[in-house]
Structure formats: C-alpha cells, structure tokens
C-alpha positions, 0 to 999 in steps of 0.5 A: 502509551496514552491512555484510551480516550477519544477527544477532539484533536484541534492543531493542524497536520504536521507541527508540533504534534510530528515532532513530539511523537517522533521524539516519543517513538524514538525514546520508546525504541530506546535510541533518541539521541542515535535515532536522531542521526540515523534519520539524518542519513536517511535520503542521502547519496552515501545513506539509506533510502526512507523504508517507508512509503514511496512519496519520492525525495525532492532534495534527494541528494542533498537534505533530509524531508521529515516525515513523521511516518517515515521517522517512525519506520525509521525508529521501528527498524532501528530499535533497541530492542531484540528479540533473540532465541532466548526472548522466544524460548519463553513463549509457545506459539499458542501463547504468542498467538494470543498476544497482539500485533503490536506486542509481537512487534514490540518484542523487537528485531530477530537476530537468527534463524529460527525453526518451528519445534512442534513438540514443544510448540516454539521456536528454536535457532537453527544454522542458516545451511539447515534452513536452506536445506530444509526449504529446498527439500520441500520444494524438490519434494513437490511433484509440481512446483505450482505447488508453491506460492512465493509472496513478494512485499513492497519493502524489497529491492531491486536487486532482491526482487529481480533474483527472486523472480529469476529462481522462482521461474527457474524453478518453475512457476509463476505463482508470485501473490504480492502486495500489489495485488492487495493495493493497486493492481486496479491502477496498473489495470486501469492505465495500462487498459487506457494509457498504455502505462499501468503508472502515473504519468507525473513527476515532482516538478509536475507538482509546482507547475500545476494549477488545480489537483484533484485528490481522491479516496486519498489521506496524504497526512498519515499515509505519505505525509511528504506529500503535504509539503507539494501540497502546502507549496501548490496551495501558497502559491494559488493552486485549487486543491480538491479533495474528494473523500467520505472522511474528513481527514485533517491532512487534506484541510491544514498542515503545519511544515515542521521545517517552516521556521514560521509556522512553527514559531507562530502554530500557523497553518496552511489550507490544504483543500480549496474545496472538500467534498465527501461522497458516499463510500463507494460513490467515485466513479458516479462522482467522476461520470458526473464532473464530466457529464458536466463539462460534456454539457457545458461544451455542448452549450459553448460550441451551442454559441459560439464560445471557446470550448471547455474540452480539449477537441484538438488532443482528443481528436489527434490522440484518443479514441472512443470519445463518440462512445464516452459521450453518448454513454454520458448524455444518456446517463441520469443525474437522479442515479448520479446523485443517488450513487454518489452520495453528492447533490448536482449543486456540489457536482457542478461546483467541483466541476467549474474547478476543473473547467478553469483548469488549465494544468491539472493534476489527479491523485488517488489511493486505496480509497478508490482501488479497494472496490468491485469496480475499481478498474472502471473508476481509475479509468473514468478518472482516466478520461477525466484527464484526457477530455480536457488534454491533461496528459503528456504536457507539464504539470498535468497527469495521472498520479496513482499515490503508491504504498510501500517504498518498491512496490512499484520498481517489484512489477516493473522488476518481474514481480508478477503472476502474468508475465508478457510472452516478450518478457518471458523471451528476453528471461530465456534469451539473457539468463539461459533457461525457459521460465513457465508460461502458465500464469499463476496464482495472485494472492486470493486465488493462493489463499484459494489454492492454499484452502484446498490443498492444491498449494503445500509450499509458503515462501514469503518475502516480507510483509505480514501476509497473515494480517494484511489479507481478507477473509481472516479465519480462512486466511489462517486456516489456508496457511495452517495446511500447508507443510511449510511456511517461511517468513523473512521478516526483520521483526516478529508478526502475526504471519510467524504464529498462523503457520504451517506444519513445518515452519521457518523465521529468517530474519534479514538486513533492514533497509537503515543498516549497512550491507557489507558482502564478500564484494564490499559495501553494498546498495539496493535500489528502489523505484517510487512511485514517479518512476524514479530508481534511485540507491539506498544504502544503510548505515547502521550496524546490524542489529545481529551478525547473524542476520543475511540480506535479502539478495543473499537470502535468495541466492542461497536458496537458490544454489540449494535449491537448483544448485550453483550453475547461475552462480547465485552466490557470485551474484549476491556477492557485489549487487552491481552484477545483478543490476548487470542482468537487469540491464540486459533483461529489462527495457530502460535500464542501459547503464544502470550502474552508472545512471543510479549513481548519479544524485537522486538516480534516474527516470524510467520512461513513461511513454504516455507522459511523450503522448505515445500510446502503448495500445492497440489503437496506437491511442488513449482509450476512452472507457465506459463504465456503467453506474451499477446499482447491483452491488453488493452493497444494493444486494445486502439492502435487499437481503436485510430489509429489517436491518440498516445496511452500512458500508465500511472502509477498512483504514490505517490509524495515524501510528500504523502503516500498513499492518505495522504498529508504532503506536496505538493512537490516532492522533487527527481523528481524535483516537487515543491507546485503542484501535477498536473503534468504529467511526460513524455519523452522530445521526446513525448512532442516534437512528440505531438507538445507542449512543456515543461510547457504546460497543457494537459488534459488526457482521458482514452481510454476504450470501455465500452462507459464511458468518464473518464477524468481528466483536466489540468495537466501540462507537465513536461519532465522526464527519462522514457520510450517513449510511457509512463506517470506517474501522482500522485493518488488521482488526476489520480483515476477518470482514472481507470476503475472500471472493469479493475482489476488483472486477478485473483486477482481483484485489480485494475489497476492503474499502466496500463492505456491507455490514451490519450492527448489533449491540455489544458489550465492552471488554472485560478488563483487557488490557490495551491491546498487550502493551507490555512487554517482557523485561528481557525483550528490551534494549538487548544488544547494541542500538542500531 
C-alpha cells in the first residue's frame, strides 16, 4: 500500500502505470505468476467472461483486451487468500464491523456456508441442507410473501437470474430491488419513453464509423477503461471527441494503449478529447437544451436564407413526433437561466455545438454522471432529441449509448429481473413454465430500504453485491436491514452487507465467474448481455478456491426445491444450464436458438428495434420530450434555507482502485490520491473563500428539510479542477449523505451525484491507521491459489 500522500500524477491514462499496478495487485493476491495466465483466459471462447464491467470484447473470440480494472477483479476473485471458518472464528461481528471494507475484503475468498450465532456474536460453518432449510422456514413462515425482497447485483447470470425470477414469482412477489435501480434505471426510463428501447442503440463497429462522439458525465479511464482503446482509435483517425464533465479526468484528456508497442517504448500518448467542457454538476440537461436551442437557431437562419438546413427535417418528419412542441419550448427558453444552471457561457455552448452541427455521424454516451439526478429521466431524453434532431439514429455510426456498470446488469432486466413486470411478460411466464406469477408490482431498492424501516418487509435475500455499502441514507440503510428476522448474502468475499445484518443471518459463498462450473451434467457455462446487447459465454477455468463452494444457479434452485419443493424440477435444471437456457428461449422474445446462437464466437446480438428505425411507442415513432430548466431543486432550496452558509454540490465517485463498493486498493492514482480515501476534491478558489487552506480537514452536512442530520466526518481537503460552487468525494464513505427520499423523478434511483451540503471545519484523525490495511497473518495464502 502507498503511503497517504496527495501529489500530482503527470503520465497519461493507461501506459506503465496499468501495468505496474496490475503486476502489484497480483503479487498483493499472492498469485503473480498464476494470475497472469488466468487473465490470459479471460474473454476467450473456452474462458471466462472479464467479471468486471460490461464495456464489450471487440476481439472476443480471439485476443485478450488488457484493462487494468478488469485485471484487478480478475486478481480479487483469484486470490490467495481465504477466509475460512477458523479466519472468522477470531472476530465478533462487532469486531469485524469496526474494521473497514477494504480489510473485510482482504480477508480473502469464503470457503463455506456460514451462520450468524448470536450468543457468541460470530459466525460459524454450517451444512449447505440447513441454510436452506432455514431460508425456507422463514419464507413459509411469512404470512405474505411481500414480506420479502430478493436483491439481484449485476455480476449474476444469465442462467441464475432467469431461475431466480422464476422462483421469486412462483413464490409470489415481485419485490426484486437490484443495482439497476441504484445506477441506470433513468436510461432505461428514459429511452424506452423516447425510443421505444430502454437500451443503447449502438454497437463496436458503430465506434470506427463515426465522426464525432459526445461523452457526458462519464469517466471511461477508471470505470470501463476498454473503452479508451475505441476512444483512442476514433481519435487517431480524425473523429471530434467531446467530453462534457465538471472533473477533469485524465482518461477523457490522454491515454497510453499498454498494448501499443509504440506508446510503450516511447511514453507517448493519444488525445482523447478534441474539446473538454466542464459544467456545473447538476448543469446537463441545461447544457443539452442549449446545443440545441442552438442548432434550432442556426436552422432557422439557414431556411432564413436559403442555406442547407442544419437538422435533419426529413427523419423528423418521417420518424418522430413532438417536434412542434420541442421547438416552441426551446425558442422560449432563455439563455441568461441556460448559462446560470449549466455552469457554461453562451461562447463554450456555441462552441460544443458548431461540433455537432458538422456532425455527420454522431455518437452520445453517458454514465451516472447523468443518471444520479432528481431529473435524471428528463436529462437522458434531452439527450434523446439531441440525437433525433440531427437523424443520429438507427443509421451506421450513430446512436445512443448509456455506458452500463457491472458485467450482466443488463442481460439481469432483460432476463426478468424487475419490480414492474409488463402484463405480456407476466403472460408468457404463466404460459411457458406452468404457474400465475403476481401481478402487483413490487418494491425497488428505496422503496425496500422503506419497507425494511418500517417492518413491512422481514425477509433479506441478496444475490451479490454489497447492498449494505452500495445504498443511500447509511445509518437508515443499516437500521432498516437490522429489523428484519434474516438477512442472506451470496457473496464470494467477506463486506460490509455480512456485519449490518438481521436477527438471524446467513453467508453462502458461490463460484466466481474465473473458476470452472463442473455440475452433475458436465462443465458448465453462463452467459452475460454487455451493454451493446451482445450475449455471449463465460465459462471459468480456475479450480475453486473450496469444494464447498455452489454456483449461483445451484444456489437457486435448492432454495427453491426447499422452498416449494421439487415440482419444476430445480435441481434437474441446475444440473446442465442448457436447460434453463431452454426455458429462456421459450419465455423470452429474441433468444430462438440460444444454445446454438451463443456458441458461436462472441455469441449473438438481441434485437434492438430502434437501431431498424421501428419505434416501439404508442405513436408508432420517436418522442420528442420537454423538460423545463428547474430552478427549484433541492440544491436552489438549500441556497435559500442556508443564506449564511455557502452551499456546494457533491458527487459521490469511485476512486481509480475501486469498482463499485469494492476495494483493490486504496490510491487514486490520475487525481493524484495516494493510501487514503477521505478526501474531498474542491476548487482552490473555494478553500481559500471558506478561510482554510489545502490539507485541512472538514466535516460534511447535508442540507435536507425532512429534520434528519446526515453527516459524515473528517474528510480531508484536496484543491482540484472543478467547477466553483461543487465537491466530489468517494462512495462508500459519502453514502450516509444521501437522503433516502431524494431519488430520480420517475425513475427512483437515488441521487448520489446532487447533494447539497455544506462544510465545517475539522480535525484530523487521531492516529488511525490507513483504512485497516493489516490484515491477520492466517488470512493470507490459505489453500491453493486459484
């Protein structure tokens, strides 16, 4: 681990600095030399599928892509270390829960299933038929099953997904919280309401035919760093990239290919961005209203004088609907609120949209930069009609793509994971596999933190992910997840969701996505939609890192036998995958010959109706959308409630060694963050304004008028290029400033990246160690490496 420094990182994204920190985090696992032939495997037609993020393969069939976060999940779920019963014996929960997240995932891989003992506050090994049995004597216990949620994280499969939905319904609720709803589910809200397809419309190859992408509220170089080699190839060969971002980020200004013999030999670089813009956080959808107020005003001059036009009149014509309405709202609009609310002068607006007016093939993406806002849906469809004024669409190298976060969080939706089934799937359900599912829509994750609060849900049953660190409000979070009678987790490592538990508590640790899957049917694989819709397999190679450990399907169908006994045949279905994938092919749409289709190299595309131009609405075409400018949120609120005191915006983020709530490492290496994580960046200009200075520690409190106090301490000030007026800070340690009520209008996620808060001074922490790195001498290289 570095020591905790802040210092200026000056080399480009990519280079070097990805190699030497994957070659640390492997020798750190304890598996350099075989950690270097898993990653070798990663991405092939006989390997496994990169657990990371869902950026898609380019070469799937035939090379390895490095990507350094990629390497570094690669090397956390390979690792060394175990954590057995006899590791976990040594610790009470209470003592576990004072630690850290990154010690409680440095304790290393779970090997069994593990039971919470109350009397001596810590875990113990217990038979896998017991868990079960205990599971499904709560659930039949309960005289509703609303009474249970069942969380679903973006690393599951396919296959597990598909299962897990089928015994949820049969069982008799829709409550299905997942990531989704935490990340994207504005994108999906968003274009579905304009597109007809709450997807992106884009493909790879859209990447190397267009000539001008837009790049908003994304940071490519830490959260999906593949994509900087589509970014670097469309920059070399004359595309305009525009990256639109309050933080400058060093992954949208240069990067180094590791796998460019050239760049490496000579520490050269490519440019990323043609232009950089940063606007104040919270200022997207003023930014999008104004490129095309401006393009409106140009096209109005044009067909003024006779000159071509600048917006595609023929595709809006044929195509879309509620143009009349878009442009009057826009004309109306002022560019005095444009430019207050966007944090961006009329000079920068006009110049980031004589880009787009040469535009001939253009490309949007986005991330939670723009999904974690009150008006988050809105923002996603402006950007929407920023594509369909120009025709950007349904044609090569143009189109809309949302940049998705975990590696199936998108095939999970597509798959059934969803708390508002459609009447028509909820048909083909009862048609194909033989029982009436529910039709009340359930609980998405706030509304089942809300449920859990009040005690209207008992029952926790989570399918990965860290839901315990990953959600908003902490303290109510934990408080909500304390009440209920269980509490279960499958996890393949030790976090924060197994030490903020329920009265009765359980730990089943599964198959990574890099070992081999070997069931009564043979070797098994899963497959995984990306986020460009493509569903490929994945099957693992190494050897388990416990024979005790079950696969995620085989988890779910033995729940599932002991919960409504063996009338599907469960266990006969986990027992060769092909036969769930069987189901899915008669359930689902698109997916006619799944086992055949996936086995093809790289596997297949689902259909994405607007990427024909056929539009899956009710007009039969493309919505255009109005959103207002509002000068009402919460944010204007706080400005108003504190006159006294100065009123920032905080993002919430991940630092370069992180993803999602998971912690490689504890550096930050392109913001210059080295060995700590409570920092909070901020202009030079605002330290100075607040009367402190750099390296000062300050406490954050979020201003919010329900009467609750959220705070969270001693975060340390670091000077950094961002807007006046905003903060950034890293998840999990800024969660407990999130209202649980503040979400997406229309959408429900939570909104992370619009806080308003404000500072007081601080001290600094009293001889703490960084973040718990120690870790117990037992707890490392227990077992063979996987």
């Amino acid at each position: 681990m570095s020591d905790q420094k802040i210092d200026v990182y000056p080399y480009p994204a990519g280079g070097w600095g990805a190699l030497r920190s994957v070659a640390h985090q492997l020798k750190e696992q304890g598996i350099a030399a075989k950690g270097a032939r898993t990653l070798l495997h990663a991405n092939q037609p006989d390997g496994f599928d990169c657990p990371g993020c869902a950026w898609p393969d380019r070469n799937h069939g035939s090379s390895f892509e490095f990507c350094e976060n990629g390497a570094k999940a690669v090397a956390a779920e390979a690792t060394a270390r175990r954590c057995t019963p006899e590791v976990l014996s040594q610790y009470t929960v209470r003592e576990l829960a004072a630690q850290s997240d990154y010690f409680l995932e440095g304790l290393g891989r779970l090997t069994h299933p593990m039971v919470y003992d109350a009397v001596s506050d810590r875990y113990q090994a217990i038979e896998w038929d017991d868990a079960f049995e205990l599971i499904a004597q709560h659930l039949k216990a309960l005289p509703d099953p609303n009474q249970a949620v069942f969380y679903t994280s973006g690393r599951t499969s396919n296959e597990a997904a598909f299962l897990y939905q089928w015994f949820v319904r049969e069982y008799g609720t829709n409550n299905f919280p997942d990531c989704s709803n935490m990340c994207h589910e504005p994108s999906g809200v968003g274009l579905k309401g304009s597109i007809g397809v709450g997807k992106g419309t884009v493909t790879l190859d859209d990447f190397t035919l267009a000539d001008t992408i837009f790049i908003f509220g994304q940071n490519p170089g830490t959260n999906h760093p593949r994509m900087l080699a589509e970014l670097r190839a469309a920059s070399k060969r004359g595309a305009r990239i525009v990256s639109i971002n309050p933080l400058r980020e060093r992954g949208l200004e240069r990067f180094a290919d590791p796998q460019s013999p050239i760049e490496m030999s000579t520490g050269g670089a490519t440019r990323i961005s043609s232009h950089y813009f940063q606007p104040r956080i919270g200022g997207d959808l003023a930014v999008v209203k104004g490129l095309i107020k401006q393009l409106l005003a140009w096209d109005d001059d044009a067909r003024l004088h006779g000159a071509p036009p600048v917006l595609d009149h023929a595709f809006i014509a044929e195509h879309t609907t509620g143009f009349d309405q878009l442009s009057s709202d826009l004309r109306d609009e002022s560019w005095a609120v444009i430019e207050q609310e966007s944090g961006l002068s009329c000079a920068q607006l006009q110049e980031a949209a004589e880009v787009l007016r040469r535009a001939k093939k253009l490309i949007v993406c986005w991330g939670m930069g723009i999904t974690q806002h009150p008006h988050a849906v809105g923002t996603i469809q402006m950007l929407s009609n920023l594509l369909l004024v120009g025709g950007h669409i349904g044609k090569p190298g143009a189109g809309a793509c949302p940049v998705r976060g975990h590696s199936n969080v998108q095939g999970d939706r597509t798959m059934g994971i969803y708390e508002k089934p459609s009447a028509a799937f909820l048909d083909r359900m009862e048609q194909v596999l033989g029982f009436t599912p529910p039709r009340e829509h359930g609980f998405d994750t706030v509304e089942s933190i809300a449920a859990m609060a009040d005690g209207r849900v008992k029952v926790f049953f989570g399918m990965g992910g860290n839901f315990a660190a990953a959600t908003p409000d902490t303290p109510r979070t934990w408080a909500a997840l304390r009440r209920c009678d269980l509490t279960v987790q499958v996890s393949t490592k030790l976090n924060r969701s197994h030490v903020v538990h329920g009265r009765a508590a359980l730990i089943l640790p599964c198959l990574g996505r890099t070992e081999a899957d070997n069931q009564a049917g043979g070797p098994q694989s899963v497959t995984v939609e990306d986020s460009m819709s493509m569903v490929h397999l994945s099957r693992g190679t190494n050897e388990p890192a416990s024979e005790h450990l079950l696969s995620e399907p085989a988890i779910v169908a033995r729940l599932a036998e002991a919960t409504l006994g063996p009338k599907q045949r469960w266990r006969w279905m986990a027992e060769d995958y092909d036969r769930i994938r069987e189901r899915i092919e008669a359930t689902l749409d698109d997916f006619a010959g799944f086992n055949q289709r996936v086995r093809t190299p790289g596997g297949f595309r689902l259909r994405n109706t607007a990427s024909e131009r056929v539009w899956a609405t009710a007009s039969g075409k493309a919505q255009f959308h109005v959103h207002p400018i509002s000068q009402d949120t919460v944010v204007h609120r706080a400005r108003l409630q504190t006159p006294m005191a100065t009123v920032f915006t905080l993002a919430t983020m991940r630092s370069h060694d992180q993803y999602n709530t998971t912690l490689y490492g504890l550096d930050d290496r392109y913001r210059g963050v080295w060995g700590q994580r409570r920092v909070v960046f901020i202009h030079a200009d605002d330290i100075q304004a607040l009367g402190l200075k750099v390296g000062d520690w300050v406490d954050l409190h979020t201003i919010s008028d329900d009467g609750i106090d959220r705070s969270a301490p001693q975060f340390k000030l670091v000077a950094y290029d961002i807007p006046r007026g905003c903060l950034a800070a890293y998840y999990p340690e800024t969660n407990p400033l999130v209202p649980l009520h503040s979400v997406a209008e229309g959408a429900g996620t939570p909104t992370s990246k619009y806080i308003p808060v404000r500072l007081t001074a601080s001290q600094a922490p009293l001889d703490a160690p960084a973040d718990h790195c120690g870790l117990p001498e037992n707890a490392a290289s227990e077992g063979t490496a996987a």
